[in-house]
Structures are given as C-alpha cells and as structure tokens.
PDB file of N, H, CA, C and O in Angstrom:
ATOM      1  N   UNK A   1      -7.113  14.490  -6.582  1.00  0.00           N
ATOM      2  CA  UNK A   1      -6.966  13.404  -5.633  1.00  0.00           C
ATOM      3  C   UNK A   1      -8.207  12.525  -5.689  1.00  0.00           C
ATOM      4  O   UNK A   1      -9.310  13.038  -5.506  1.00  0.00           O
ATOM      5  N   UNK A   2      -8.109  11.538  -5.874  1.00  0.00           N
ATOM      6  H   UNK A   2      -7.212  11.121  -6.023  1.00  0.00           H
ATOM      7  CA  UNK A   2      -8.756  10.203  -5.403  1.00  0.00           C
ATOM      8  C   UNK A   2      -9.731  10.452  -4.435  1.00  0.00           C
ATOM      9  O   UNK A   2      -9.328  11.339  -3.683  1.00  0.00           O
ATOM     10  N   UNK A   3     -10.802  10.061  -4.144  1.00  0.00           N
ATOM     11  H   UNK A   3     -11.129   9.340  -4.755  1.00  0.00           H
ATOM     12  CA  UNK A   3     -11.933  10.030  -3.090  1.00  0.00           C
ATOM     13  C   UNK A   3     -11.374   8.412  -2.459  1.00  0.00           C
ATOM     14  O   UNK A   3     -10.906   7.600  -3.258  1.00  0.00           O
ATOM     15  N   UNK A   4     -11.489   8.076  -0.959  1.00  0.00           N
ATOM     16  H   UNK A   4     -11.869   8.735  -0.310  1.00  0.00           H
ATOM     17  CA  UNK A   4     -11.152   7.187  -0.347  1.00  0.00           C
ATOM     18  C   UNK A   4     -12.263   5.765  -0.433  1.00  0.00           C
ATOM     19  O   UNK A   4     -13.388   6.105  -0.800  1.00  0.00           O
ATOM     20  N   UNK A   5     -12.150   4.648  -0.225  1.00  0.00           N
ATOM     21  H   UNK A   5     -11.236   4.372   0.073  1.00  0.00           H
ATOM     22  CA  UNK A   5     -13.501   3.992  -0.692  1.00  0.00           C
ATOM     23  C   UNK A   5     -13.112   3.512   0.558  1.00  0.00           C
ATOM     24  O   UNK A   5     -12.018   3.665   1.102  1.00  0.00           O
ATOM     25  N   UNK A   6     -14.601   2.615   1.184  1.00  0.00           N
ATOM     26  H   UNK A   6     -15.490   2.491   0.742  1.00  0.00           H
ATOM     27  CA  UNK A   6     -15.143   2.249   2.361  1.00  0.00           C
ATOM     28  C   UNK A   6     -14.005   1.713   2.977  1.00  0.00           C
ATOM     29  O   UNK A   6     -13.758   2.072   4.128  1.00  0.00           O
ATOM     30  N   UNK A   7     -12.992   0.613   2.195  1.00  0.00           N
ATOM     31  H   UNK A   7     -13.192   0.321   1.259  1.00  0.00           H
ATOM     32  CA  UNK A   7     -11.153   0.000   3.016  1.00  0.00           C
ATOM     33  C   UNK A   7     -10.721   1.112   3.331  1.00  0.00           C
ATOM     34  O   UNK A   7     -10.150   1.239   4.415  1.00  0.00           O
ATOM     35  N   UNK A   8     -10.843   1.936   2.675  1.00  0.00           N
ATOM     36  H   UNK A   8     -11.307   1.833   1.795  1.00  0.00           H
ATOM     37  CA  UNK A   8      -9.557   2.778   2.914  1.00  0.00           C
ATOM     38  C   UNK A   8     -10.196   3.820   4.449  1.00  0.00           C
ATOM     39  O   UNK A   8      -9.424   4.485   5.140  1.00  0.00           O
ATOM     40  N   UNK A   9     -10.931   3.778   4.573  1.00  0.00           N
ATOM     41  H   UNK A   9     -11.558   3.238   4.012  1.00  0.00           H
ATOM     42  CA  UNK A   9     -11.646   4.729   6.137  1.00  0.00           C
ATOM     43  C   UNK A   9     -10.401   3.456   7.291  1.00  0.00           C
ATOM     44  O   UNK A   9     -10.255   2.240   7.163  1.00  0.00           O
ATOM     45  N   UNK A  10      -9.743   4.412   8.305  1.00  0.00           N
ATOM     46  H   UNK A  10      -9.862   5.400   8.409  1.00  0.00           H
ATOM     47  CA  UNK A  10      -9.321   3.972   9.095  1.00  0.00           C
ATOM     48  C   UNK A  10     -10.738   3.856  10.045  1.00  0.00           C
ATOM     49  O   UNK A  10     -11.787   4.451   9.801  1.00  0.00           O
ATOM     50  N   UNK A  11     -10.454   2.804  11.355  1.00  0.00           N
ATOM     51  H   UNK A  11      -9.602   2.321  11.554  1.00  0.00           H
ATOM     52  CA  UNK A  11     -11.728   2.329  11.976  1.00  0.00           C
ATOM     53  C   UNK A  11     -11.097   2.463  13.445  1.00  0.00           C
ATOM     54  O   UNK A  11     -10.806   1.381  13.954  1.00  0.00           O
ATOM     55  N   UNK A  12     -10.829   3.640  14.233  1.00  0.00           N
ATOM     56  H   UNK A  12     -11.065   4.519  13.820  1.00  0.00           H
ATOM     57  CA  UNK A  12     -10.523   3.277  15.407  1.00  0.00           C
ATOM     58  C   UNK A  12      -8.917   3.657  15.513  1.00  0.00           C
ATOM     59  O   UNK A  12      -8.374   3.590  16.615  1.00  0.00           O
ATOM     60  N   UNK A  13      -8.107   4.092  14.246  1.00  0.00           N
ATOM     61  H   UNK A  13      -8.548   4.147  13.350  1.00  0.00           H
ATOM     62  CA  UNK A  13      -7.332   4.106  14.046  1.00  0.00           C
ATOM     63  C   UNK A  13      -6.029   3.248  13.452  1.00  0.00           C
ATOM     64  O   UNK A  13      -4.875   3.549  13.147  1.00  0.00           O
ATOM     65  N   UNK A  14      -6.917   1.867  13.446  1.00  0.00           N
ATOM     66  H   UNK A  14      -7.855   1.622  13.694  1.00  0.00           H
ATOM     67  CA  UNK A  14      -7.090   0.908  12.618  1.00  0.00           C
ATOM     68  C   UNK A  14      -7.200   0.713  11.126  1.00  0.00           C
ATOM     69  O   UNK A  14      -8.275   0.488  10.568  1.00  0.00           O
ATOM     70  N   UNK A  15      -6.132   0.801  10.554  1.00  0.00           N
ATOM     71  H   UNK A  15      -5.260   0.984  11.007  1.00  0.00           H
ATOM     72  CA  UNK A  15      -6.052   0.543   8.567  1.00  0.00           C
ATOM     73  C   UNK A  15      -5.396  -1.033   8.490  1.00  0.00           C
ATOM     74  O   UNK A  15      -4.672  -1.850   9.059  1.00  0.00           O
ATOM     75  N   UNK A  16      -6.299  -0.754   7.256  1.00  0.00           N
ATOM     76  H   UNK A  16      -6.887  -0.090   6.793  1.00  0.00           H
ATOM     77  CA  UNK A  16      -5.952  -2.156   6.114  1.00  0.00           C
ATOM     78  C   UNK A  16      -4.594  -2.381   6.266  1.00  0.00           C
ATOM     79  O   UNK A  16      -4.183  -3.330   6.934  1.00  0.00           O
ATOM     80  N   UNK A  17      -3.913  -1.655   5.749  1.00  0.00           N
ATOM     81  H   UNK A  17      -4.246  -0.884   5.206  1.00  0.00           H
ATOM     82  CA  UNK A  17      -2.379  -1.924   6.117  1.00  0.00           C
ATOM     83  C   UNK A  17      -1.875  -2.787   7.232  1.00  0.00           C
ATOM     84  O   UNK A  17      -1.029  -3.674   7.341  1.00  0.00           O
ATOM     85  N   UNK A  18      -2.937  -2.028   8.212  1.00  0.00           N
ATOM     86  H   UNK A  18      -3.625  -1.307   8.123  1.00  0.00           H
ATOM     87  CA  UNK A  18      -2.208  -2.841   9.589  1.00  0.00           C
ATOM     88  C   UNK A  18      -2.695  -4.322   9.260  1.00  0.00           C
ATOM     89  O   UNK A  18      -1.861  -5.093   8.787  1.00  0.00           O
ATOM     90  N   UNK A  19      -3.436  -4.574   9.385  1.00  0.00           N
ATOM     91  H   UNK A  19      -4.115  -3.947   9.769  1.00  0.00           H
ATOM     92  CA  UNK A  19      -3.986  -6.201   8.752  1.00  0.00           C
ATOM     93  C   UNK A  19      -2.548  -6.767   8.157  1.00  0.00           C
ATOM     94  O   UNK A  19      -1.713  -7.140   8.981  1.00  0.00           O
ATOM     95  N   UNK A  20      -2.327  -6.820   7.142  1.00  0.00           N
ATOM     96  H   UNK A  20      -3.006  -6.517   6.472  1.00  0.00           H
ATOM     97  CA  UNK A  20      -1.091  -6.886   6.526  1.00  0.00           C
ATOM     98  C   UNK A  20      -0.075  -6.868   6.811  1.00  0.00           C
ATOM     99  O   UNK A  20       0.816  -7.476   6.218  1.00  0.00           O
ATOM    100  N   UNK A  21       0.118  -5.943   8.109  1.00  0.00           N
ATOM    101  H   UNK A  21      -0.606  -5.449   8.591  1.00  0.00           H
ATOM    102  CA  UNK A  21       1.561  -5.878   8.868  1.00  0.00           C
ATOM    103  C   UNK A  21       1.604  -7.283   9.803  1.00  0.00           C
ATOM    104  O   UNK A  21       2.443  -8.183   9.841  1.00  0.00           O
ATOM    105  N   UNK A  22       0.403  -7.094  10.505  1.00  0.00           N
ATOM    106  H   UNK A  22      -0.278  -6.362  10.474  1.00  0.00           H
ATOM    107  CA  UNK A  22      -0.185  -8.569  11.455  1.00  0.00           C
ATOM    108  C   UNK A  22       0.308  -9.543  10.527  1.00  0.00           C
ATOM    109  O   UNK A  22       1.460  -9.941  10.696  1.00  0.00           O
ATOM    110  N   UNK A  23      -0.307  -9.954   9.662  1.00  0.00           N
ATOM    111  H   UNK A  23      -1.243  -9.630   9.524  1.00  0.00           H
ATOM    112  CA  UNK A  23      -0.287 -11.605   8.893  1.00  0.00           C
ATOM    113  C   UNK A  23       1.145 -11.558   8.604  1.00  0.00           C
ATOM    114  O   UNK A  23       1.833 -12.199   9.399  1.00  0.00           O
ATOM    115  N   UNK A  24       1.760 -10.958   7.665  1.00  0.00           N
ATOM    116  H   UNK A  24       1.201 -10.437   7.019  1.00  0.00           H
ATOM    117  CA  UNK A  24       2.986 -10.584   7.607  1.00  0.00           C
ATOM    118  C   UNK A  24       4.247 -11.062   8.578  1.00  0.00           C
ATOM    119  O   UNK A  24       5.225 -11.703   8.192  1.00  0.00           O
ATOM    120  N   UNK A  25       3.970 -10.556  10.050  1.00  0.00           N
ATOM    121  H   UNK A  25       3.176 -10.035  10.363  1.00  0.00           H
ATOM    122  CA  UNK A  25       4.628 -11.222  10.751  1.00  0.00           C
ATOM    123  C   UNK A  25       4.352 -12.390  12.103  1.00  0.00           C
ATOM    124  O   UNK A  25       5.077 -12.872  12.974  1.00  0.00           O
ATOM    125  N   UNK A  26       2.662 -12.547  11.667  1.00  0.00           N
ATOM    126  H   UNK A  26       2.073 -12.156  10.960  1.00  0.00           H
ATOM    127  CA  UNK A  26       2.616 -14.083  12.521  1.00  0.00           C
ATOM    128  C   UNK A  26       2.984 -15.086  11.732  1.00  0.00           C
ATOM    129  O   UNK A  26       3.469 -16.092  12.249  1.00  0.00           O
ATOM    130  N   UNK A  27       2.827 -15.000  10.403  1.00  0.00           N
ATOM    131  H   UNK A  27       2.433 -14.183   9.982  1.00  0.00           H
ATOM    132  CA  UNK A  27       2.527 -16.313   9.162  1.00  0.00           C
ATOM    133  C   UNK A  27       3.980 -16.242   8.865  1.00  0.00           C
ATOM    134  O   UNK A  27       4.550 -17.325   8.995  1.00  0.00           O
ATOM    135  N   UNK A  28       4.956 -14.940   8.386  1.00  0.00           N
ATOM    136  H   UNK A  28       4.493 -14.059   8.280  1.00  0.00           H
ATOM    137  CA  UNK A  28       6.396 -15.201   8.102  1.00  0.00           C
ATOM    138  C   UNK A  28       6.173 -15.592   6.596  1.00  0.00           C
ATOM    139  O   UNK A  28       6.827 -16.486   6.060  1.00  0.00           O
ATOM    140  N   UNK A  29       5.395 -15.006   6.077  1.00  0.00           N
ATOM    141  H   UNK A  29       4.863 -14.279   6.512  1.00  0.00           H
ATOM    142  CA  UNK A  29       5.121 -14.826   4.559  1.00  0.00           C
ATOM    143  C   UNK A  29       5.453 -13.907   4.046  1.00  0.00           C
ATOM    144  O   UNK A  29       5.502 -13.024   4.902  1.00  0.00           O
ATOM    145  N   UNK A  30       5.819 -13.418   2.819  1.00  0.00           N
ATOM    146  H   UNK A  30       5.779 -14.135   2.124  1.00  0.00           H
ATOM    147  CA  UNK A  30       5.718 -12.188   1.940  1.00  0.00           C
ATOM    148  C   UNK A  30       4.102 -12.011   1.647  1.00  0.00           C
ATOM    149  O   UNK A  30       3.225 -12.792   1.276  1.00  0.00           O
ATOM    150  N   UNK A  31       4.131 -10.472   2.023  1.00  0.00           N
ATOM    151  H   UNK A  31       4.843  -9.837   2.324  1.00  0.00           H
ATOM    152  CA  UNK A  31       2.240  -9.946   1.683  1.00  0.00           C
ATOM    153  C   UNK A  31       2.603  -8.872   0.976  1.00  0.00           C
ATOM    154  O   UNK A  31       3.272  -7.913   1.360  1.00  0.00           O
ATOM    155  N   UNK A  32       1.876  -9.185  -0.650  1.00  0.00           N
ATOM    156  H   UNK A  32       1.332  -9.965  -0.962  1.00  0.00           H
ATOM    157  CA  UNK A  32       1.820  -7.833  -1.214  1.00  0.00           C
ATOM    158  C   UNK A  32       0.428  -7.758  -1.669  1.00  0.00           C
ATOM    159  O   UNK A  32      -0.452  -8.612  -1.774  1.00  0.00           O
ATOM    160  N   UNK A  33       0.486  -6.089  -1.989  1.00  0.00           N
ATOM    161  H   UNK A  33       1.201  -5.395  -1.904  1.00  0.00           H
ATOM    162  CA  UNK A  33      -1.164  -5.453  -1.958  1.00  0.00           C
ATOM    163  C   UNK A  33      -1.317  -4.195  -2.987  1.00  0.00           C
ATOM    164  O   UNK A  33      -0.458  -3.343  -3.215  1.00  0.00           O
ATOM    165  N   UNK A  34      -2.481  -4.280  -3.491  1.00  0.00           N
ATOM    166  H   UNK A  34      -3.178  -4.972  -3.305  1.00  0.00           H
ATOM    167  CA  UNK A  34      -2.420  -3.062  -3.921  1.00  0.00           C
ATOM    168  C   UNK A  34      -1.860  -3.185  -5.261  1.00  0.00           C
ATOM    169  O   UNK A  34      -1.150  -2.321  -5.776  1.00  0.00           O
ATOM    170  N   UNK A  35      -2.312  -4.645  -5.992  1.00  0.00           N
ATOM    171  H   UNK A  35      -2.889  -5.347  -5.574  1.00  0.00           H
ATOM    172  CA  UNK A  35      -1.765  -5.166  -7.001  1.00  0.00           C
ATOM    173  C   UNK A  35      -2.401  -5.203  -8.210  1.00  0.00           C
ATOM    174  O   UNK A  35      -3.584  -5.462  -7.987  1.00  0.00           O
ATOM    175  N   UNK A  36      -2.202  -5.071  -9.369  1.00  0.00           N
ATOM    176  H   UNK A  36      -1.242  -4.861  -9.550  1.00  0.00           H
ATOM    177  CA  UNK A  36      -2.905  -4.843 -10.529  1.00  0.00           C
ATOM    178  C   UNK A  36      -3.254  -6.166 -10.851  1.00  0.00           C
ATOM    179  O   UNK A  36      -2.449  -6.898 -11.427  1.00  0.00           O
ATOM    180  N   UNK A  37      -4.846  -6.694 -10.400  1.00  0.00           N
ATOM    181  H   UNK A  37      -5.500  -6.100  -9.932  1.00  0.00           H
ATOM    182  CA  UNK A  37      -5.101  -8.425 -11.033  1.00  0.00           C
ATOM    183  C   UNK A  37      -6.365  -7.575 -11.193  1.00  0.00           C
ATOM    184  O   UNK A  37      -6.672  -6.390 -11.070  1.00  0.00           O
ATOM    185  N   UNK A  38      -6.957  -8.733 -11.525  1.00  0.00           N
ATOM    186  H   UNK A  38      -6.707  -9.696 -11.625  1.00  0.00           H
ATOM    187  CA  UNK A  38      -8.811  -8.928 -11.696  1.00  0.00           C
ATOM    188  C   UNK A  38      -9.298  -8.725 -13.274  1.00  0.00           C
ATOM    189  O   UNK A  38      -8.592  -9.067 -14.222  1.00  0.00           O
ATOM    190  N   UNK A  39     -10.447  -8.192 -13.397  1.00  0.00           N
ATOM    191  H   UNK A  39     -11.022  -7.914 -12.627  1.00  0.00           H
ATOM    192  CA  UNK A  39     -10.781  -7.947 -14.455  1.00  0.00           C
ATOM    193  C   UNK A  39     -10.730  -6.670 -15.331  1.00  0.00           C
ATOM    194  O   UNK A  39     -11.589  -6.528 -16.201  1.00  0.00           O
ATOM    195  N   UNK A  40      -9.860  -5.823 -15.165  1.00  0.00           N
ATOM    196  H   UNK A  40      -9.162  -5.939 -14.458  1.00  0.00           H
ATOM    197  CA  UNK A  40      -9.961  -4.773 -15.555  1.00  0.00           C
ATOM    198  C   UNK A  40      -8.744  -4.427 -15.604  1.00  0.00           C
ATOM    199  O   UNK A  40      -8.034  -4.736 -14.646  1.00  0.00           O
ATOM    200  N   UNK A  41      -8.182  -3.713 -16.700  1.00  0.00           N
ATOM    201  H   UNK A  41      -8.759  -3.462 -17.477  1.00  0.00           H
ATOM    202  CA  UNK A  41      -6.729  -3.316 -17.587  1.00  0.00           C
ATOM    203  C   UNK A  41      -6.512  -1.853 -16.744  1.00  0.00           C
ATOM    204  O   UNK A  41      -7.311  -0.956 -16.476  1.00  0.00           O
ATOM    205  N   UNK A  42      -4.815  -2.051 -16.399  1.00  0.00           N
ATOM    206  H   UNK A  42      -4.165  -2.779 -16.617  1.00  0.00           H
ATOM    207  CA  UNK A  42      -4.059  -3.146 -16.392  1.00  0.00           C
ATOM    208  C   UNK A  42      -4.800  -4.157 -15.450  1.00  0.00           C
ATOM    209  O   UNK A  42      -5.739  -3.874 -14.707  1.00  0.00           O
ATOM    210  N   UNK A  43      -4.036  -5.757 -15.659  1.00  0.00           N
ATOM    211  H   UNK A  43      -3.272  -5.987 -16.262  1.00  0.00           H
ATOM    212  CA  UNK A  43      -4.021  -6.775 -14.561  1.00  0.00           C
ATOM    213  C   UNK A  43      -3.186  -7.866 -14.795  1.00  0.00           C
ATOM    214  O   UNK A  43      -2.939  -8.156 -15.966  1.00  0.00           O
ATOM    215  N   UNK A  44      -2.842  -8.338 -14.142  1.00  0.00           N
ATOM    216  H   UNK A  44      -3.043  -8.103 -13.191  1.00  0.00           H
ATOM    217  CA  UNK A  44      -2.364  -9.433 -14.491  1.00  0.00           C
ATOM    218  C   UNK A  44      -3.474 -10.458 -13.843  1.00  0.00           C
ATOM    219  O   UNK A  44      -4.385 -10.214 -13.052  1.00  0.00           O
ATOM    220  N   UNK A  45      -2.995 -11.935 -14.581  1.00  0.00           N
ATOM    221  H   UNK A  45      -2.255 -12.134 -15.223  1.00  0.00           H
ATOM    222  CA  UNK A  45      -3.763 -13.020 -14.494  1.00  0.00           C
ATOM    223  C   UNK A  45      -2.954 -14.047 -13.530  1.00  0.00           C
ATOM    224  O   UNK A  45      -1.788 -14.442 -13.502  1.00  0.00           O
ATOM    225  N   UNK A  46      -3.930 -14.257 -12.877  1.00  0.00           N
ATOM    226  H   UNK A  46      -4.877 -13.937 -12.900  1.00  0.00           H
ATOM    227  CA  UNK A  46      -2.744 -15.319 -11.639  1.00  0.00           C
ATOM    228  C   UNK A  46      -3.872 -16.717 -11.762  1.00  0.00           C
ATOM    229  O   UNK A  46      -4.976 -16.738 -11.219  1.00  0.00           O
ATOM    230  N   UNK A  47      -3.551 -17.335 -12.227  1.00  0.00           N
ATOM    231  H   UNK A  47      -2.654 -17.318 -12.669  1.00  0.00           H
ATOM    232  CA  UNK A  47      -3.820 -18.906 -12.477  1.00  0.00           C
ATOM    233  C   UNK A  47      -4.219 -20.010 -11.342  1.00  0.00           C
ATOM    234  O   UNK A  47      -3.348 -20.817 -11.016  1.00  0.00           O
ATOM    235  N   UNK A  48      -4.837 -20.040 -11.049  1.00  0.00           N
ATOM    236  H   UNK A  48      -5.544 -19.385 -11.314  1.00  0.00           H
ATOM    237  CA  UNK A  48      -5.843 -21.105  -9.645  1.00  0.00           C
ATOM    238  C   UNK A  48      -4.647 -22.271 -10.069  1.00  0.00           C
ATOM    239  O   UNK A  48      -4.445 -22.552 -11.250  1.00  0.00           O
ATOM    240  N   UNK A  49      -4.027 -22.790  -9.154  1.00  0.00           N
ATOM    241  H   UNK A  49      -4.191 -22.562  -8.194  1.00  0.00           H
ATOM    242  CA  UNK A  49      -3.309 -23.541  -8.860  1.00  0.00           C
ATOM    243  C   UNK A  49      -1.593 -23.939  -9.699  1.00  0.00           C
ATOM    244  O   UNK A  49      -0.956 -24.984  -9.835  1.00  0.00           O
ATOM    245  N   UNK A  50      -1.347 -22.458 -10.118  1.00  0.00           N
ATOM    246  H   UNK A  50      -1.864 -21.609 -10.007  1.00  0.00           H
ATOM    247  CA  UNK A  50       0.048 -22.744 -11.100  1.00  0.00           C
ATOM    248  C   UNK A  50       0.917 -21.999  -9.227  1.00  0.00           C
ATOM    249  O   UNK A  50       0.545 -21.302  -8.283  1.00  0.00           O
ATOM    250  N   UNK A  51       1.954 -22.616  -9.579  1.00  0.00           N
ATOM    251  H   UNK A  51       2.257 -23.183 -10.345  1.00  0.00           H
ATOM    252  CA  UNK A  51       3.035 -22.292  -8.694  1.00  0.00           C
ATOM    253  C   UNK A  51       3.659 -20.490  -9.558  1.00  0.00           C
ATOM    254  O   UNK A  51       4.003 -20.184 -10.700  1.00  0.00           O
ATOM    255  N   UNK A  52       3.495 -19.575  -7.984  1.00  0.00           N
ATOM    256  H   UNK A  52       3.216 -19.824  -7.057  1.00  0.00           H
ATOM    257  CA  UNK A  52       4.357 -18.357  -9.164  1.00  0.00           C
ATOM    258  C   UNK A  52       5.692 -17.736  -8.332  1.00  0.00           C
ATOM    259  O   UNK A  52       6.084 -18.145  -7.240  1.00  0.00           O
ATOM    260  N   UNK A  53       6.134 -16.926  -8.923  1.00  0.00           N
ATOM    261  H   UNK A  53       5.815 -16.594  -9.811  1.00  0.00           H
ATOM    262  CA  UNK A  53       7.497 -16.509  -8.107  1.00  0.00           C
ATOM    263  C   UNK A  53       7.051 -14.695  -8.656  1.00  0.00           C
ATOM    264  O   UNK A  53       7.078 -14.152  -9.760  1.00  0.00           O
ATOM    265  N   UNK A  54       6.773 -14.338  -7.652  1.00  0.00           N
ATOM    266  H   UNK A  54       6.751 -14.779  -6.755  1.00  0.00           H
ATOM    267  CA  UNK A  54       6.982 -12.782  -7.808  1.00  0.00           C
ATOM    268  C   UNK A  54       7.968 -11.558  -7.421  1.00  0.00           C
ATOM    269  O   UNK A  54       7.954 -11.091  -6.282  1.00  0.00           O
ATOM    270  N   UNK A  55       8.721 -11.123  -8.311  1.00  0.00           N
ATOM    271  H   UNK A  55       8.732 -11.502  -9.237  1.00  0.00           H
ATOM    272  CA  UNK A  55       9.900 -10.369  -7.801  1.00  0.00           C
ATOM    273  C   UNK A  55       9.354  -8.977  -8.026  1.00  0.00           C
ATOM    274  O   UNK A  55       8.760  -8.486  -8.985  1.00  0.00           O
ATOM    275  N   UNK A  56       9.845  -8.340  -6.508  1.00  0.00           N
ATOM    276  H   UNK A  56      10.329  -8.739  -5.729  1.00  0.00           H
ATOM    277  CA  UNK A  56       9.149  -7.039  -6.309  1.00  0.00           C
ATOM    278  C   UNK A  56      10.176  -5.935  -6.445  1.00  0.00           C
ATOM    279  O   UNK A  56      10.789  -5.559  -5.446  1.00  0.00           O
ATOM    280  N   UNK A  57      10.381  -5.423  -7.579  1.00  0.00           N
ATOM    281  H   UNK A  57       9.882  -5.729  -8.391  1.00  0.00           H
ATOM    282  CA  UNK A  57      11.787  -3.912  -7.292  1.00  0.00           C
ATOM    283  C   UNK A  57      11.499  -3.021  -6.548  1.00  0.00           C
ATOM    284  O   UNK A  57      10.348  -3.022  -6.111  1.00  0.00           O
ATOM    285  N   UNK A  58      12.306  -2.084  -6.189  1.00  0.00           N
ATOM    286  H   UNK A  58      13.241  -2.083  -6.544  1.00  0.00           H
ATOM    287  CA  UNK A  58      12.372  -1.152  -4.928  1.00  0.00           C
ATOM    288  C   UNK A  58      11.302   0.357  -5.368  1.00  0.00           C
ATOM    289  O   UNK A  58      10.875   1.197  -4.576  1.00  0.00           O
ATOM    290  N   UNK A  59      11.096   0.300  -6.856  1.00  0.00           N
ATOM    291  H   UNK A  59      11.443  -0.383  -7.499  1.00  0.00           H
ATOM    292  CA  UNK A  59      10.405   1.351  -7.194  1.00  0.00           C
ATOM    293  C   UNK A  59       8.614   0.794  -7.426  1.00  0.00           C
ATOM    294  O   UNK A  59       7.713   1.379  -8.028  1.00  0.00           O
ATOM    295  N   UNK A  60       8.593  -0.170  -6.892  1.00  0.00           N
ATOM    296  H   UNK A  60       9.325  -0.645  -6.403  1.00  0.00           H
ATOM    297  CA  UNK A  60       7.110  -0.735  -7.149  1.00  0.00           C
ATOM    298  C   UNK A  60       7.049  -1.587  -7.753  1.00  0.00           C
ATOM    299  O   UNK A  60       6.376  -2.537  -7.354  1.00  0.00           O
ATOM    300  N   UNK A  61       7.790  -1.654  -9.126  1.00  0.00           N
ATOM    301  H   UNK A  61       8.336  -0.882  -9.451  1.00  0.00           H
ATOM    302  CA  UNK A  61       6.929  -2.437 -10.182  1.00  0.00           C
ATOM    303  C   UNK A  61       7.533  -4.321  -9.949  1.00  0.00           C
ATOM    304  O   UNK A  61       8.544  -4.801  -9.437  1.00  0.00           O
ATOM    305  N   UNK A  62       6.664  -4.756 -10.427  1.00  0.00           N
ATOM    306  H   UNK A  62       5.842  -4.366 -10.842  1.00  0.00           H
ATOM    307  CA  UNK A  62       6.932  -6.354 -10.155  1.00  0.00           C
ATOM    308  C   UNK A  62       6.984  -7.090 -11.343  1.00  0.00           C
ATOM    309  O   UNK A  62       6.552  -6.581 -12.376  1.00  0.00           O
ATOM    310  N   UNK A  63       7.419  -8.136 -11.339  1.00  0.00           N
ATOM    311  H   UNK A  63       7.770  -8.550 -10.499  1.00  0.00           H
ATOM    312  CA  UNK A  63       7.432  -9.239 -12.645  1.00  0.00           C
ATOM    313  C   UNK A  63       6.596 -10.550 -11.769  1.00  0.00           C
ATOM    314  O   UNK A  63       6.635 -10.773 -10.559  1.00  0.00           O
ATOM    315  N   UNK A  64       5.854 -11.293 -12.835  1.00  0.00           N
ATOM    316  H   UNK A  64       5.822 -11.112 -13.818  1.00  0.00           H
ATOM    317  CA  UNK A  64       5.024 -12.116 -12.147  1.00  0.00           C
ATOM    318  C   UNK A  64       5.522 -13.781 -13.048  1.00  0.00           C
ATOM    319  O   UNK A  64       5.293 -13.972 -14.242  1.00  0.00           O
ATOM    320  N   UNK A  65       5.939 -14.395 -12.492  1.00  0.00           N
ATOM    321  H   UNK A  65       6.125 -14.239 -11.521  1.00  0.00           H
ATOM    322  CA  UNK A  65       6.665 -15.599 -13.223  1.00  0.00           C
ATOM    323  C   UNK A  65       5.620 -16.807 -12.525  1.00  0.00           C
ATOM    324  O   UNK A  65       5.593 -17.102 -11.330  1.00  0.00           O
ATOM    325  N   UNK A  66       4.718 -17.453 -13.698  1.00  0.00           N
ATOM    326  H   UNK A  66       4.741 -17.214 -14.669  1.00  0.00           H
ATOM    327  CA  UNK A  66       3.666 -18.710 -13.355  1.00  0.00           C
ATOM    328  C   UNK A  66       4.338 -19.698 -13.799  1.00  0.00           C
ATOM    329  O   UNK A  66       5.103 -19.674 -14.764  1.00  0.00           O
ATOM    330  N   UNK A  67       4.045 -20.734 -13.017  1.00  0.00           N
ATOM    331  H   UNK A  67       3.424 -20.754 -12.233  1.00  0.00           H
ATOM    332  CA  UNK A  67       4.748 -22.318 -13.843  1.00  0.00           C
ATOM    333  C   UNK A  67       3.471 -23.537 -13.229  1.00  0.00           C
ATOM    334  O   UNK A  67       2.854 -23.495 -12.164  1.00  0.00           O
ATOM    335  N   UNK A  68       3.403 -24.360 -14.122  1.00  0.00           N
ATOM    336  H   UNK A  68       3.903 -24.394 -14.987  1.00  0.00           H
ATOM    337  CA  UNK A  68       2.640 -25.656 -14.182  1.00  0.00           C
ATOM    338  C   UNK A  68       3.443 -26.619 -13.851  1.00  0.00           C
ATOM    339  O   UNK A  68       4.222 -26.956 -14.743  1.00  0.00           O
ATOM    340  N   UNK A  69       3.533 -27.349 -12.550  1.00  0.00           N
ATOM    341  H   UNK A  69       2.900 -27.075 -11.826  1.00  0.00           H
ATOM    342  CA  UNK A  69       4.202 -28.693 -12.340  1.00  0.00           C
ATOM    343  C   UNK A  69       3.058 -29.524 -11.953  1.00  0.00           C
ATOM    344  O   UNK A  69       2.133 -29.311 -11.170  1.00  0.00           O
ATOM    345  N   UNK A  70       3.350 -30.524 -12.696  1.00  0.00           N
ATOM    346  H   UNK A  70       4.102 -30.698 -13.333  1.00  0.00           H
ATOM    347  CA  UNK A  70       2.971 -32.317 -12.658  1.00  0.00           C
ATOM    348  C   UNK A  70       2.629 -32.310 -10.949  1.00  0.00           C
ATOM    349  O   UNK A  70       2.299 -33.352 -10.382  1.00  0.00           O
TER     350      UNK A  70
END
C-alpha cells in the first residue's frame, strides 16, 4: 500500500474529495480528479487554450478529445 501524502490527510474530517463534491454542485460543472497529466508517464497533455471534450467510462478510463477553433 501506498503511504498517504500531505492532500490526502483528512483535516477535521474534511477530504479533498469533499472540495470537489462542493464545486461540483455550486458551479454545475463536471469535476474530474485524480487524472494522469503533467510531466511524468503516463500523462496526457492538455493544451492552454484548445477547447476539449472528455468522455469518462464507468470503469475509469477516459478518452481526451482537443480541438483548435479560430
């Protein structure tokens, strides 16, 4: 098992998650987390200002679709 890093300590009974549940349903956005980006393999690359469409399947895994409009 994994050792927990400093996010992951609940605070009061208080987790990250919950954060997420909050924004989630004041904003009325889709929030996903816990996603393979950045610099280090796997990741995917998410592009500073391309429009993307991310479809999430029921077993986790996602497809990440970027597009460039004018």
């Amino acid at each position: 098992m994994f050792g927990r890093s400093a996010v992951d300590v609940p605070v009061e009974g208080y987790e990250y998650t919950d954060l997420y549940e909050e924004l989630h349903k004041e904003l009325r956005i889709p929030v996903f987390y816990d996603i393979d980006c950045g610099h280090v393999p796997p990741q995917m690359t998410l592009i500073n200002g391309a429009y993307a469409e991310v479809q999430i399947q029921q077993e986790g895994t996602a497809m990440l679709k970027q597009t460039f409009l004018p």
